[in-house]
C-alpha angles and dihedrals in degrees: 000000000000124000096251091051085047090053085046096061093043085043106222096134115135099266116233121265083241091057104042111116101209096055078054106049079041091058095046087045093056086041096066093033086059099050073058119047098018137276101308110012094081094079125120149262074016141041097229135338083239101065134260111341090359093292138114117139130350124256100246127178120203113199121194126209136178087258106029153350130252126193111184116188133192118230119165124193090015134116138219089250094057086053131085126185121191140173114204128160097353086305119110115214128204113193124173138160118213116208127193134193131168130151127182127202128199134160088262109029148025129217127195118168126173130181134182133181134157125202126191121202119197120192122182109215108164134229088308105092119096090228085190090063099031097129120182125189136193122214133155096341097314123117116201128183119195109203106184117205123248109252094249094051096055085066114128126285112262125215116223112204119219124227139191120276 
């Protein structure tokens, strides 16, 4: 008999992935995780690759034009309160805390979940930005933050010519 047909009959052959009872038991478990919390935060060891509750830190776009700036984030679910804009330096500083609750009742269970998470966005912007007219604004979810330009920073651009050496 050779020595693999002798580790088949002890069985003690690597069992499949397939087979394994525990992928198995590890695919039904974030199954269920997932009719719960949601598609995808139901994986394990994590909740989700993201962050808690699926959010780190917001998608923000920050346009330039010859007379402002404007820095627009996104921030679903969250309201103007949770949220805190500063200029400081010449940086603009965007700072918010998300907070979830949600609790289900039923006959034969009970479900309570909570989730927190914070996020902070700096952006350096120079000497450039007006601070008395700086105006921010909070609306579904969108935050946009209008930086106007100081006068004298709004000047043409000026072409500086290279030389050799």
């Amino acid at each position: 008999m050779t020595e693999q047909s002798k580790t088949a009959e002890q069985g003690s052959l690597p069992t499949p992935r397939s087979l394994d009872p525990f992928s198995s038991m590890r695919a039904e478990m974030e199954r269920l995780f997932d009719s719960y919390l949601g598609h995808g935060l139901g994986r394990l060891p994590g909740l989700s690759r993201e962050g808690w509750g699926g959010f780190t830190s917001p998608r923000t776009d920050l346009k330039e034009t010859d007379k402002e700036f404007l820095v627009e984030a996104e921030l679903p679910g969250m309201d103007e309160k949770d949220v805190s804009v500063t200029l400081t330096n010449g940086g603009l500083t965007i700072r918010g805390e998300k907070k979830s609750e949600r609790e289900e009742k039923a006959e034969n269970y009970r479900l309570m979940e909570r989730s927190y998470g914070s996020f902070h966005r700096s952006f350096q912007l120079g000497d450039a930005v007006d601070p008395d007219n700086v105006k921010a604004s909070f609306e579904k979810g969108v935050l946009k933050v209008t930086l106007p330009k100081r006068p004298e920073s709004a000047k043409a651009e000026k072409q500086i010519p290279i030389g050799k050496g």
